[in-house]
C-alpha positions as CSV (number, residue, x, y, z in Angstrom):
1,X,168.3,89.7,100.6
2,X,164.9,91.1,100.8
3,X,162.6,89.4,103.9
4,X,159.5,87.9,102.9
5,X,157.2,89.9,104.1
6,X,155.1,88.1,107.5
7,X,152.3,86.0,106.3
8,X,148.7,87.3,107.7
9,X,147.4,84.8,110.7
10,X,143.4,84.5,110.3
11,X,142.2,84.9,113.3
12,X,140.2,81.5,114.5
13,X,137.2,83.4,115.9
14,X,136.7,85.2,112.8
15,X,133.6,83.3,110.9
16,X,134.6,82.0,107.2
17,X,132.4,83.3,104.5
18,X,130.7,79.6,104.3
19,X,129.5,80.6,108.1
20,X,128.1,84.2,107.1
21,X,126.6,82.9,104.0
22,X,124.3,80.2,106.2
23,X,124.2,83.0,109.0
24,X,122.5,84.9,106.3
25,X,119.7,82.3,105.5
26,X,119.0,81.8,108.8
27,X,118.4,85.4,109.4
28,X,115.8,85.7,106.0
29,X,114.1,82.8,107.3
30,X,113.6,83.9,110.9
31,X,112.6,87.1,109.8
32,X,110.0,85.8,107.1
33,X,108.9,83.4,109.6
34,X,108.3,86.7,112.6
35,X,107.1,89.5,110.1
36,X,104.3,86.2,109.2
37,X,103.7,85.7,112.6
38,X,103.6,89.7,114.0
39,X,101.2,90.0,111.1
40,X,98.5,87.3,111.5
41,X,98.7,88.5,115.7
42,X,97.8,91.9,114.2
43,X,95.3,89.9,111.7
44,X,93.7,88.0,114.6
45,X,93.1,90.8,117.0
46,X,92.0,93.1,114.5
47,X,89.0,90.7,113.8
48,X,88.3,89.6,117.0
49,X,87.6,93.1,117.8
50,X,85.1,93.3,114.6
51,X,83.2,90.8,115.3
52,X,82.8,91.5,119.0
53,X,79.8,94.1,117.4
54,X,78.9,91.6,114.4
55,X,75.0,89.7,114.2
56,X,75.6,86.2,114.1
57,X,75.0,85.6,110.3
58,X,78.1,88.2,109.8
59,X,80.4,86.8,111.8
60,X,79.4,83.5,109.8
61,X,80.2,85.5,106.9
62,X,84.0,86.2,108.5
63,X,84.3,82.4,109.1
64,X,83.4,81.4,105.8
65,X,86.4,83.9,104.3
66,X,88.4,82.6,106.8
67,X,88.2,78.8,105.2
68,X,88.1,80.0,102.0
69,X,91.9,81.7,102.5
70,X,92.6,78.9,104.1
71,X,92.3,76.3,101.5
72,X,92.9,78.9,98.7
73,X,97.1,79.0,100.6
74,X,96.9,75.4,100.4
75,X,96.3,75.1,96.6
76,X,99.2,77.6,96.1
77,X,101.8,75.4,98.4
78,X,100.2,72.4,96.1
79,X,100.7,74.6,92.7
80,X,104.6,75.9,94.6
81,X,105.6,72.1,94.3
82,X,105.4,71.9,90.7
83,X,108.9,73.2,89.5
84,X,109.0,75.8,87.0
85,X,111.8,76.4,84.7
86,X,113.4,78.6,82.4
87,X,113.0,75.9,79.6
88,X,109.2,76.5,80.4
89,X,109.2,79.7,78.7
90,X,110.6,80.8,75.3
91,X,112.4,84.4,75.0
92,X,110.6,86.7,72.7
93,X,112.4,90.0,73.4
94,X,114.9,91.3,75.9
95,X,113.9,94.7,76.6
96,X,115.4,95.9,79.5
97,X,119.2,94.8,81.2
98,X,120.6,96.3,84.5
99,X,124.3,95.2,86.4
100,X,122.6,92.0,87.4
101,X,120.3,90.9,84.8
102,X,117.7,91.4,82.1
103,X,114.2,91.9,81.6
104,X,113.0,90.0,78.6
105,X,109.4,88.9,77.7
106,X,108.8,85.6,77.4
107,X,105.8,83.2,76.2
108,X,105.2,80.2,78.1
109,X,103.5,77.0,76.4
110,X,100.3,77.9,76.3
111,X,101.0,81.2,74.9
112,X,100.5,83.3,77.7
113,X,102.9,86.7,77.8
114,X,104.8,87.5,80.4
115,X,107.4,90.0,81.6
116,X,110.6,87.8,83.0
117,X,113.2,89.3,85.4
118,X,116.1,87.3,85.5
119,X,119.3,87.6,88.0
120,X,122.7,86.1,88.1
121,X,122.6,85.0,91.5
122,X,126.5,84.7,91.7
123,X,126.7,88.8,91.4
124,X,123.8,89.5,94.0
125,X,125.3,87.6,96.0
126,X,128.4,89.0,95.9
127,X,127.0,92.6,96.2
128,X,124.2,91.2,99.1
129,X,121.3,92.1,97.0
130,X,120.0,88.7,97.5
131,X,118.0,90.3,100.4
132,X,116.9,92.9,98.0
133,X,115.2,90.8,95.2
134,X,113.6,88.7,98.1
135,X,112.2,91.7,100.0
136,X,110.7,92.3,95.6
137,X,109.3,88.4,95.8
138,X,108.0,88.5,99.3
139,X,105.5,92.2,98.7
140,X,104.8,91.0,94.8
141,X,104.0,87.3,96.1
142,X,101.2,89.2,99.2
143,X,100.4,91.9,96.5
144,X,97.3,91.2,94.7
145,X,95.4,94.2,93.5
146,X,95.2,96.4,90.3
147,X,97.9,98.9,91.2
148,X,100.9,96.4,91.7
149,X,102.6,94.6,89.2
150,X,101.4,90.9,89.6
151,X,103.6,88.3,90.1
152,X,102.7,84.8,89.0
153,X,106.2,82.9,89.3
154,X,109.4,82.9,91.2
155,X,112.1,80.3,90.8
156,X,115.7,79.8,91.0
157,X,118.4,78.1,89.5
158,X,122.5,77.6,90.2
159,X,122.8,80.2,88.1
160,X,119.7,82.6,88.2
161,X,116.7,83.7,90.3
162,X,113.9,84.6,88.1
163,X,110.8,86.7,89.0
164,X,108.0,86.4,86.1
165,X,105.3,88.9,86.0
166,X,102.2,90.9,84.4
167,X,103.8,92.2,81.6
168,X,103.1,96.0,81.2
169,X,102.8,97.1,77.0
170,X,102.9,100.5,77.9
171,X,106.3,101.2,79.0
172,X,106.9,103.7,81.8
173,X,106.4,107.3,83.0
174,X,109.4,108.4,82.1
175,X,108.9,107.2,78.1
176,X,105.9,109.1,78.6
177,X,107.6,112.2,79.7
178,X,110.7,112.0,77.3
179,X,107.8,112.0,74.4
180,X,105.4,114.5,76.1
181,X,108.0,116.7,78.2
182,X,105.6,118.1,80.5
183,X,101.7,116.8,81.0
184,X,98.5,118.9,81.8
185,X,96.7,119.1,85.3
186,X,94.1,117.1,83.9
187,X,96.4,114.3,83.4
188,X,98.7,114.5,86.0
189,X,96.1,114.6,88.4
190,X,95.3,110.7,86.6
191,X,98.5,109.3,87.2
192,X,99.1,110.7,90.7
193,X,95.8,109.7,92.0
194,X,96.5,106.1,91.0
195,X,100.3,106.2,92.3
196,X,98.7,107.6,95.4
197,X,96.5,104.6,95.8
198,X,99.2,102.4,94.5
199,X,101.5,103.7,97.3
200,X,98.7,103.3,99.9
201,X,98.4,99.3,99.0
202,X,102.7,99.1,99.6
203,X,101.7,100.5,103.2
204,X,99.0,98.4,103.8
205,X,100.9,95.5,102.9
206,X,103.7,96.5,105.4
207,X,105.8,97.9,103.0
208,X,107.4,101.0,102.5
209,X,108.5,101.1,98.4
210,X,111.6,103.6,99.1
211,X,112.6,103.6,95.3
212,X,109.9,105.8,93.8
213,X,110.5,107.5,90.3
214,X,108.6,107.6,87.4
215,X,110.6,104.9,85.6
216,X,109.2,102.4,88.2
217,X,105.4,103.8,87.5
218,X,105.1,100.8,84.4
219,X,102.0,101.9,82.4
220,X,99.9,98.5,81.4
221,X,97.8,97.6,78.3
222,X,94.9,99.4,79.1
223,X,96.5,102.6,80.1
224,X,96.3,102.6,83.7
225,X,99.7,102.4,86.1
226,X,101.3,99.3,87.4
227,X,103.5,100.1,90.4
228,X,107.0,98.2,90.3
229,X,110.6,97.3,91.2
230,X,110.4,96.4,94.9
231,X,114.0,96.1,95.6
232,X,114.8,98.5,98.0
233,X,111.1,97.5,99.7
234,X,111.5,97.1,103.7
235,X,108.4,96.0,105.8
236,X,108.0,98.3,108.5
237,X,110.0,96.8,111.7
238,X,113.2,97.1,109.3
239,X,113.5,100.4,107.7
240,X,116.6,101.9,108.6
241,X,119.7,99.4,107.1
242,X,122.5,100.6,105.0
243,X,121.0,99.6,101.8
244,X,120.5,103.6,101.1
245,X,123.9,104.4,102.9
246,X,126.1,105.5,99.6
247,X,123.8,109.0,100.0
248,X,123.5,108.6,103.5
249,X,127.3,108.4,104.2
250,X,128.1,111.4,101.6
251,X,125.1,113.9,103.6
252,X,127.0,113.2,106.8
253,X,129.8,114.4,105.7
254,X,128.8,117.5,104.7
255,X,129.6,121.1,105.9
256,X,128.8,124.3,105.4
257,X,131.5,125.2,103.2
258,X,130.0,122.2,101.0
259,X,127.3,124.1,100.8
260,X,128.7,127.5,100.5
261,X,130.7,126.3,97.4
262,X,127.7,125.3,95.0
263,X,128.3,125.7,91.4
264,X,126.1,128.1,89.0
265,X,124.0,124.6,87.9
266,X,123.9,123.9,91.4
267,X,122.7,126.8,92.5
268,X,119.8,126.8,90.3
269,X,120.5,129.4,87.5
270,X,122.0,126.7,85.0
271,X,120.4,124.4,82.5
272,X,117.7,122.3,83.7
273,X,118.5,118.6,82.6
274,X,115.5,117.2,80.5
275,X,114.0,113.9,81.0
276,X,116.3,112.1,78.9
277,X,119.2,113.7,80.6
278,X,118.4,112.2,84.1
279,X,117.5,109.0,82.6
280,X,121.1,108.8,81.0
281,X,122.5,109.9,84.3
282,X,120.6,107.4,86.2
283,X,121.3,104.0,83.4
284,X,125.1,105.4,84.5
285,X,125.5,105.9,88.3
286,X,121.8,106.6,89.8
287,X,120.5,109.3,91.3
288,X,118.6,110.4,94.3
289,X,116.6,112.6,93.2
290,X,113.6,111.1,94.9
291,X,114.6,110.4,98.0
292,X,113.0,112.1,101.2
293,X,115.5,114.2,103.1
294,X,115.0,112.1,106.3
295,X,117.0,108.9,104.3
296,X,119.6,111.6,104.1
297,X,120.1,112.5,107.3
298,X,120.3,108.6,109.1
299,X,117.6,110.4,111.8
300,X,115.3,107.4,111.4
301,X,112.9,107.1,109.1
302,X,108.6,105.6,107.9
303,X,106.7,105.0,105.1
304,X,106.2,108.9,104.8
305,X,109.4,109.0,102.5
306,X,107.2,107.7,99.3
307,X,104.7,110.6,100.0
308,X,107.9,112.9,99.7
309,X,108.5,111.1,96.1
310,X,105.2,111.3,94.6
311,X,105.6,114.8,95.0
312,X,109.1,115.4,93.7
313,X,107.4,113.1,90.6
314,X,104.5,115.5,90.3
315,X,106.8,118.4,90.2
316,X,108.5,116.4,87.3
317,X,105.6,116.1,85.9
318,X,103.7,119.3,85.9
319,X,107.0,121.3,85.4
320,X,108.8,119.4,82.7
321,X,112.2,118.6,84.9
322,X,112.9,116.8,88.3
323,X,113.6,119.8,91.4
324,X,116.7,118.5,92.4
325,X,118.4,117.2,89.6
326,X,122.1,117.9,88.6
327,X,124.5,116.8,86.6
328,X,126.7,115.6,89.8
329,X,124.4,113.0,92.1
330,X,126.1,114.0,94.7
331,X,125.6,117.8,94.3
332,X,121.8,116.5,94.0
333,X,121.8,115.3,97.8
334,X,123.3,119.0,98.3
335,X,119.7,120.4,96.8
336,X,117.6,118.2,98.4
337,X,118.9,119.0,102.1
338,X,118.6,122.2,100.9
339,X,115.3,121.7,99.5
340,X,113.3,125.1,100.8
341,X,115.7,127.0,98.7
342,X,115.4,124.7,95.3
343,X,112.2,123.5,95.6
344,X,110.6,126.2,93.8
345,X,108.1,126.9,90.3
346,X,109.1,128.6,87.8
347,X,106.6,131.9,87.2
348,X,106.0,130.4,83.3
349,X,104.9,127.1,84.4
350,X,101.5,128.5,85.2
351,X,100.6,125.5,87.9
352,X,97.5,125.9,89.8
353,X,97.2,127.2,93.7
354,X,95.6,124.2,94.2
355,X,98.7,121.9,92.8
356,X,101.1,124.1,94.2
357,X,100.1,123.8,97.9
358,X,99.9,119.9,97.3
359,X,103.3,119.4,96.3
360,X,104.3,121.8,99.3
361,X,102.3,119.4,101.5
362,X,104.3,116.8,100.1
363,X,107.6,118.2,99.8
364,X,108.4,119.2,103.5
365,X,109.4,118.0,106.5
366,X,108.4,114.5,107.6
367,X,106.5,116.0,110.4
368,X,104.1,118.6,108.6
369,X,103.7,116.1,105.5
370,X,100.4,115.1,104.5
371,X,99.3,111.0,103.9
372,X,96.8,109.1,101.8
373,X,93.6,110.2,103.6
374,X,94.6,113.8,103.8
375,X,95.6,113.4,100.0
376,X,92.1,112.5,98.7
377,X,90.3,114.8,100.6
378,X,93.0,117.9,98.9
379,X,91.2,120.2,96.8
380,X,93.4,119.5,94.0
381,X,91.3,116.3,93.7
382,X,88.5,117.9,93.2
383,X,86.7,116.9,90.2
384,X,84.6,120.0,87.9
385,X,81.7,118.5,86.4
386,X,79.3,121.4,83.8
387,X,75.9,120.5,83.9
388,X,73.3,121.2,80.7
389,X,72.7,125.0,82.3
390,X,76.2,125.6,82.4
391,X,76.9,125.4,86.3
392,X,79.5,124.0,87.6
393,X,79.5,121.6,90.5
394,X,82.3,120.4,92.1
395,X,82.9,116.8,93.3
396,X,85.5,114.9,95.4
397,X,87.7,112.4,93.1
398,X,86.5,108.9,93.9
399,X,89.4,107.2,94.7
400,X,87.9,103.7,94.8
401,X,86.3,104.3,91.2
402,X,90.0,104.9,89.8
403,X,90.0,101.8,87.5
404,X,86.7,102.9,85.9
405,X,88.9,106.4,84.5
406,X,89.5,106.4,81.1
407,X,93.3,107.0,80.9
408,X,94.9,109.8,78.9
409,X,96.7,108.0,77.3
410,X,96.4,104.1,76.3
411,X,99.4,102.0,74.7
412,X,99.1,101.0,70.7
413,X,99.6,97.5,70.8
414,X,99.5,95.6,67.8
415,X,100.1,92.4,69.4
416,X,100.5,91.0,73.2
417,X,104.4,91.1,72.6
418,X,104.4,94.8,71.4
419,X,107.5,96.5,72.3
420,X,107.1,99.6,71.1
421,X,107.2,101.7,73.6
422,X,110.4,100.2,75.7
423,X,114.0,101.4,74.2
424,X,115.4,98.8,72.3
425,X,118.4,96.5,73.5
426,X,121.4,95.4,71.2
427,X,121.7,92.0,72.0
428,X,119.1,89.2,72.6
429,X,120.0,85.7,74.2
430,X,117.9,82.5,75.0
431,X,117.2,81.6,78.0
432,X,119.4,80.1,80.2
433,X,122.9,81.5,78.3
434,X,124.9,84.0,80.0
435,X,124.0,87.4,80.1
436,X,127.2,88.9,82.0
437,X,130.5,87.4,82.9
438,X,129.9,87.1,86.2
439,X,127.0,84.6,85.0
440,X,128.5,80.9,86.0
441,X,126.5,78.4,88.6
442,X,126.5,79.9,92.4
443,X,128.6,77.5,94.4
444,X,128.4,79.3,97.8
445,X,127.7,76.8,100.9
446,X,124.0,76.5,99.8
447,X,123.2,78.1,96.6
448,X,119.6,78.1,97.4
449,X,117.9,81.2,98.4
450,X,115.3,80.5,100.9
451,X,111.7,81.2,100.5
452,X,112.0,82.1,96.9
453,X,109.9,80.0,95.1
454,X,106.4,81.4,94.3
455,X,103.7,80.0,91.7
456,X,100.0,82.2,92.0
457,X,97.1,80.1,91.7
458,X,93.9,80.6,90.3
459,X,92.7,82.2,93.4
460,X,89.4,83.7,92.0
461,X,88.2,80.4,90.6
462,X,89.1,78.6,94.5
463,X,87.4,81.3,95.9
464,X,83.9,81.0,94.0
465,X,84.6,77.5,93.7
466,X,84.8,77.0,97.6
467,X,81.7,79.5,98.3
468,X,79.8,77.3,96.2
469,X,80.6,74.2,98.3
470,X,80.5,75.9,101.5
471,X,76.9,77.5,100.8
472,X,75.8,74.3,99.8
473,X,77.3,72.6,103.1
474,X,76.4,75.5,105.0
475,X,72.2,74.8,103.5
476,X,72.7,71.2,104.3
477,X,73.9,72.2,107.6
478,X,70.3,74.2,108.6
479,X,68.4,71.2,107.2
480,X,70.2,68.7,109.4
481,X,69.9,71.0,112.4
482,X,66.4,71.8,111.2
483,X,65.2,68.0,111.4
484,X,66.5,67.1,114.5
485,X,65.1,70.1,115.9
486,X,62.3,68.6,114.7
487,X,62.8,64.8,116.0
488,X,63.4,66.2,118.8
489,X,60.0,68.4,119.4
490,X,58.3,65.4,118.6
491,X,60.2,63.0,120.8
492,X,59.5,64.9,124.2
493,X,55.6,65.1,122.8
């Protein structure tokens, strides 16, 4: 008679998932509560050594913006209280879905469009993404300029965590490049200047984006490029985690018989993949085609990895197919540690010096590659402007003018809830039914996830609102201090 076989003792010291799960809270919420505190120190310090050479009526100036973000935060903790939920908004259209979710856009009641992300927090948590889609909440919640997709709610539920944003009409990049296949100087030089500056706003947030591609560069109503899908975003004093370790792990193991064994695609004289290709490839398994070589190698890593991207993305765009690409993801991360060798134009492509030595600059080892202020100052950049005698003068691109381009290209809407431009999805659910089998209520220890909850304010109408009562209390002020300047004159007479 057979033995049962010995049943497995737990060990007692070993912490039960309940314990890791709060573990985990605890460690989002100390973190969020540092990286707040590191970065008002910073703040502070920065601005006390401003104003140490400021006149008096400029440092009143800095005081004065000072309140105002003061009491603008406090109406956006009052406006955070109000609960939001997904009965709030009705579904119009789902137009994107992903292993975790679906991006629908929605209408909420007072008809106001939106794009909706929602994710079934019982499979992030399972994978630990959870830390993922708050790192996304925490950078689109500090974001607020032109170049980042704006976020104007976060919320949860037992079942979802929902991120509701600018929607973008325009679709992405990559639907541009699947129609156009390859785009001129002229216009690549548009996009890249703005996903330039939109990079530069990620790094002065803290941020680095690590997840550049063109299908994250959304293109909004009016033609210009909303930067988005903030993921795999990591402030600065966290960079190097495991969340990138699949490719990492693979490159390790790597020798040079690996790379001694290419195949003919591999090796460069096969058949290019197309847009479309990659995008397949990508919807399928992903691909790291954009990644820096650094991530690769594990040898520490900083926000230079996104200049790395921009310029695999203008190769893409310029040539007509991403550098690296193969049909095997794997045999990708072969290419791009092997990037002097594959890295290079084709003679017909008929690319400029001057956009050849940029993507050079960008494409290269972490040490010799170039960053923002180096980038608008490159010739490339350079704008040709024929005068009525036919001369030609040359000017720098004004990168703080960007918005005030007129795009190459600008979306054909014929309504706010236009989809026409995003691939269509088969099916389309209301709100609040299941989108995935794994979509049933989160019962983990606490199925709250910290922190999340996120409503934007009217901050521009606080702000003008506020300056109009602090110059009228700052006038009322000088005539108080004025008359008893006054009384007092008269008083010692």
């Amino acid at each position: 008679m057979a033995e049962n076989p010995p049943k497995e003792t737990k060990n007692p010291d070993e912490p039960s998932k309940e314990q890791m799960e709060k573990a985990e809270h605890l460690k989002r919420g100390l973190e969020k509560i540092m990286g707040t505190r590191i970065k008002d120190s910073r703040l502070r310090n920065n601005k006390a050594a401003e104003m140490e050479n400021m006149t008096e009526e400029q440092k009143q100036e800095v005081e004065l913006d000072h309140y105002i973000t003061q009491r603008t935060g406090l109406r956006e903790q009052r406006a955070a209280r109000i609960k939001i939920k997904a009965a709030d908004f009705q579904l119009v259209k789902v137009i994107g879905k992903g292993a975790f979710g679906e991006v629908r856009i929605v209408r909420d009641k007072q008809g106001k469009v939106f794009a909706m992300k929602t994710m079934v927090k019982k499979a992030m948590v399972a994978k630990n993404q959870v830390g993922h889609i708050v790192a996304e909440r925490d950078l689109m919640a500090e974001a607020d300029n032109p170049w980042l997709v704006k976020l104007y709610y976060a919320f949860q539920d037992a079942t979802y965590l929902y991120l509701v944003m600018e929607y973008c009409g325009g679709g992405d990049l990559m639907g541009l490049l699947i129609k156009k296949d390859i785009l001129s100087d002229s216009d690549t030089r548009f996009y890249m200047s703005e996903l330039a500056s939109a990079i530069d706003h990620v790094h002065q947030l803290g941020f680095v984006h690590r997840d550049l591609k063109p299908d994250n560069v959304l293109i909004a109503n009016d033609g210009h490029i909303r930067l988005s899908d903030f993921g795999l975003a990591k402030s600065f004093q966290s960079l190097n985690d495991k969340n990138l370790g699949n490719w990492q792990k693979y490159v390790a193991t790597l020798r040079k018989e690996d790379f001694d064994q290419m195949s003919k695609e591999e090796d460069g004289t096969g058949e290019k993949g197309t847009h479309l290709d990659r995008k397949k490839l990508f919807s399928t398994v992903g691909t790291p085609d954009y990644i820096a070589i650094e991530v690769l190698y594990q040898k520490g890593y900083d926000k230079m990895v996104d200049w790395w991207s921009m310029g695999v993305i203008m190769f893409e765009c310029l040539v007509g197919y991403a550098p690296f690409h193969a049909k095997d993801p794997l045999a990708t991360c072969r290419k791009i540690v092997r990037y002097e060798k594959y890295f290079k134009v084709p003679p017909d492509s008929k690319l400029s010096k001057q956009a050849l030595d940029l993507m050079k600059k960008l494409v290269c080892p972490a040490h010799r590659r170039i960053g923002f202020d180096q980038i608008k100052i490159h010739p490339w950049f350079k704008v040709n402007f024929q005068n009525f005698f036919f001369c030609i003068h040359t000017f720098d691109l004004d990168f703080s003018a960007l918005q005030k381009q007129t795009p190459p290209f600008i979306p054909n809407l014929a309504n706010p809830t236009d989809a026409r431009y995003f691939d269509a999805v088969e099916s389309e659910q209301d709100l609040g039914k299941k989108t995935t089998d794994e979509a049933a209520p989160y019962t983990g220890v606490d199925n709250r996830v910290w922190g999340y909850t996120f409503s934007r304010a009217d901050a521009d109408q606080v702000r003008n609102m506020l300056k109009q009562s602090s110059s009228a209390n700052k006038e009322q002020s000088i005539a108080e201090s004025t008359e008893e300047t006054n009384t007092k004159d008269t008083t010692e007479t």
